[in-house]
N, C-alpha and C positions, 0 to 999 in steps of 0.2 A: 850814326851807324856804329862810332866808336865804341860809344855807351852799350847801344843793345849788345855789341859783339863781345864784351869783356862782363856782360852779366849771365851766369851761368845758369841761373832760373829761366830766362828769356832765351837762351840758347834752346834750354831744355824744352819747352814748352814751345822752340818752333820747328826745332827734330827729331822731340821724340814721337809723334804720330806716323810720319814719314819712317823714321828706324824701325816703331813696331811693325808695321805692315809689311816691312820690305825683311824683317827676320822671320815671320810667320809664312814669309811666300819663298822667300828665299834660303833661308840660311837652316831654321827648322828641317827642312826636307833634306836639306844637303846633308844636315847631320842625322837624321834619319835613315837616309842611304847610307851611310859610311858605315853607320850599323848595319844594316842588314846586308852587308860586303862580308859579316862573319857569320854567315847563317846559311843553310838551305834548306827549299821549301817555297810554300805558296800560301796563301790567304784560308785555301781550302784544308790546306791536310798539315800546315800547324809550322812553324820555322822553330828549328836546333841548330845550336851553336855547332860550326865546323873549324874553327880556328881559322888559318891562314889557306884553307884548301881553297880557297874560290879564288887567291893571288897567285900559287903554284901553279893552278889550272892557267891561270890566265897568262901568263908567261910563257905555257908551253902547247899554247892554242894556236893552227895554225891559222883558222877562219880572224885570229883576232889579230896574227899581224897582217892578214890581207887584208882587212877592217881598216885596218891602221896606216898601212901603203895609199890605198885608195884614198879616202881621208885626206889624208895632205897631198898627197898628187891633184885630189880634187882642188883643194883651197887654195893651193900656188898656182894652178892655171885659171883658176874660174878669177880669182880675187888679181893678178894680173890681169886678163882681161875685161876684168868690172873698171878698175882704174883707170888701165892707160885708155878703153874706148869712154870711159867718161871724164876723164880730163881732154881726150884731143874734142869731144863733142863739145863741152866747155869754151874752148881757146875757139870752137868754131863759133861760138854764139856769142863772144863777146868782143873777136878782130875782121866777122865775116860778115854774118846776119845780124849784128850789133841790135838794134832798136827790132829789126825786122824778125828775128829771134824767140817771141812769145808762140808763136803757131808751132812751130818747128820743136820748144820744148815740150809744149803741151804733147805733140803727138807721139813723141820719145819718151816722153813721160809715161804715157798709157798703159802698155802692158805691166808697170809696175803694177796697178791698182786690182789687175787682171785675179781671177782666181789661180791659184795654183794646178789645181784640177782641168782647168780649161785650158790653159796653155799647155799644161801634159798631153791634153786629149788632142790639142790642137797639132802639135808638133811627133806623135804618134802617129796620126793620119797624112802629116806632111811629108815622115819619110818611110811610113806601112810600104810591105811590096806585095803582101795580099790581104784578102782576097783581093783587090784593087789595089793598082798601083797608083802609091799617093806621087806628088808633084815633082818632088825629086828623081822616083823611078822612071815617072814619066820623061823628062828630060833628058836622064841617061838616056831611057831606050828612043828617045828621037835625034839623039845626036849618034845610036849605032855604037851606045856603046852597054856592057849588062846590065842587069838591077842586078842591085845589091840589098839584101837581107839585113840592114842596118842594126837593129837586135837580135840580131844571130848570134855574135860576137860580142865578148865585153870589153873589145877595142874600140868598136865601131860604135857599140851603144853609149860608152864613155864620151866620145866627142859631137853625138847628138846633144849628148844633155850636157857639154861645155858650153856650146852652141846656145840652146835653148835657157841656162841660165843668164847667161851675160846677155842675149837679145831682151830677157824680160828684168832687168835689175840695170842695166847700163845707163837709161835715164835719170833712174834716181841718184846714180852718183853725178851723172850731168850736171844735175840741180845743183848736185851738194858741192864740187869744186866750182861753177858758176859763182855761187855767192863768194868762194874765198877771192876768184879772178878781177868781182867787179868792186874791189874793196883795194884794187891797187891802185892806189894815186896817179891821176891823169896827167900828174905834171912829173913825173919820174920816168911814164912812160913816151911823152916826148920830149925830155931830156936824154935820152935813149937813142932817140929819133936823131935826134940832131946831132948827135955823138956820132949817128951812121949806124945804128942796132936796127935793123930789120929785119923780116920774116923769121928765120930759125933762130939767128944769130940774139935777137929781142927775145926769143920764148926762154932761150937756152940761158942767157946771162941776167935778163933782171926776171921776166915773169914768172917760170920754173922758183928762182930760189927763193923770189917771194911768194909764193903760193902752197912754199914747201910746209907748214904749218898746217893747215886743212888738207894736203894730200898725205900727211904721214896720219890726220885722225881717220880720214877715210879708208887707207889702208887697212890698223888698227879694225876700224868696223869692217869691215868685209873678211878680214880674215877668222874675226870672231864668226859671222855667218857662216861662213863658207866650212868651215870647222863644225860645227852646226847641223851643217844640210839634211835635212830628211824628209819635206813635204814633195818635194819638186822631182826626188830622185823615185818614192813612192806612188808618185802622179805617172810620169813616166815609165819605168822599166821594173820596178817593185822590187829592186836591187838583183833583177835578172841581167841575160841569161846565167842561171844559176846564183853562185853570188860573186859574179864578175865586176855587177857595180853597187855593192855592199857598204856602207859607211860603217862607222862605228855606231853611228846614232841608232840606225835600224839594225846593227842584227842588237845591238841593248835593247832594243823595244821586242827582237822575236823571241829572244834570249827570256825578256821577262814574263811576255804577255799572249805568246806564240806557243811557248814551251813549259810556262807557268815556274821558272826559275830564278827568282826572284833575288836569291843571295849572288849571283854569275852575273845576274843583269846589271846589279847594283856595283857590281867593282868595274864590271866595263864603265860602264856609266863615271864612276869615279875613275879611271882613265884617263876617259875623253875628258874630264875635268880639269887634270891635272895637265892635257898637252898642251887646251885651252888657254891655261895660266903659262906654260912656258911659252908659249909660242907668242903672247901677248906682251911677254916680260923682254921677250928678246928685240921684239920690233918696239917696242916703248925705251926701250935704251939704244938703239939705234939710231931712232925719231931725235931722240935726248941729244944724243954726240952730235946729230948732220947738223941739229937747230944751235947747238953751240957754238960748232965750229963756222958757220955759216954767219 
């Protein structure tokens, strides 16, 4: 491995098909947007250079810091609740249901694999209050107490679609801190045991800070999604009512392809690029320090 690793022809020849693809898909376009971040216009009626006006604009746009509010208000609750319900689901599958566990993932699993569309459709109808009142209003009005208009509001429709992403994405983190939990050595966890470390007191001092490794990657990935988000919130509520649940992702996409604004779409777009990177640089050094000091 030595040899192949210290020859630079053999490096080259088994990176560089991997680097080209992933510049032609990746990095090409990135720097193709950065360009047209100095431009407006559309595909139809011809792009001219505007200098810096699409970064002005965007700084003094209000729809783009509500864009931008939303955004991480989203990703810091949804990506908290991805975690902490898929690491306690985790510690459930591997101190509770132990062997008996496989059914139990499988069916937590599921709505991952689910369409996006269908779970929008499905949790629409879950909490619609007409024509029909779906399941939820029902419930109010039999317990005597209103229905409520759940996308009426972009409070209210904000915490349906907390709701509905963490229900359909919380297995998959199950999964993914299950593997770091069952990678803890069995003889550390009852040396633990016999030290007198039980229930919280065992999660809290040895399994927590061994498992801290795969819970800060998991992190890391969810907040990239979550940062991300635009199918589920487009399934849903189309960043209604009004644009009370707006990301950055979709109004870039209405900005470019709604509005035919192609140089505005492209610097939001590089935005959310660039929060993407801070926001990744700040928990990757964080992750960095807890894994050191730990």
């Amino acid at each position: 491995m030595h040899r192949v690793l210290g020859d630079r022809r053999a490096v080259a020849i088994l990176l560089g098909p991997a680097l080209l693809v992933y510049s032609l898909i990746m990095l090409v376009p990135m720097v193709w947007s950065f360009g047209y971040s100095f431009t407006q216009g559309n595909t139809i009626d011809g792009f001219t250079g505007n200098g810096v006006a699409n970064f002005s604009r965007l700084f003094s746009d209000p729809d783009v810091r509500h864009a931008l509010w939303f955004t991480l208000k989203y990703a810091v609750v949804v990506t908290t609740g991805q975690v902490v319900a898929g690491y306690l689901l985790a510690l459930l599958y591997v101190f509770f249901l132990k062997r008996a566990s496989a059914l139990i993932r499988t069916l937590v699993f599921f709505p991952v694999v689910l369409p996006t569309v269908a779970v929008g459709l499905l949790f629409q109808k879950f909490f619609q209050v007409a024509p029909q009142p779906g399941p939820v209003n029902s419930l109010l009005h039999a317990v005597g107490l209103d229905t409520v208009d759940f996308f009426g509001s972009a409070g209210s429709a904000f915490w349906v679609l907390i709701v509905m992403d963490i229900w359909r994405s919380m297995g998959f983190y199950a999964v993914l801190l299950f593997a770091g939990l069952v990678d803890i050595p069995d003889e550390v966890l009852e040396s633990a045991r016999l030290d007198g470390a039980t229930g919280l007191r065992l999660v809290r001092h040895i399994v927590l800070p061994l498992s801290l490794p795969v819970l800060m990657s998991a992190l890391i990935f969810s907040i990239n999604g979550t940062l991300k988000v635009f199918d589920s919130i487009v399934a849903l509520t189309n960043g209604g009512p009004g644009n009370g649940t707006t990301p950055l992702t979709l109004y870039m996409f209405q900005t470019s392809f709604t509005y035919s604004d192609y140089g505005y779409g492209s610097t939001i777009a590089l935005l959310l690029t660039v929060v993407c990177l801070l926001v990744s640089l700040v928990v990757y050094r964080v992750s960095r320090r807890d894994l050191t000091e730990g």
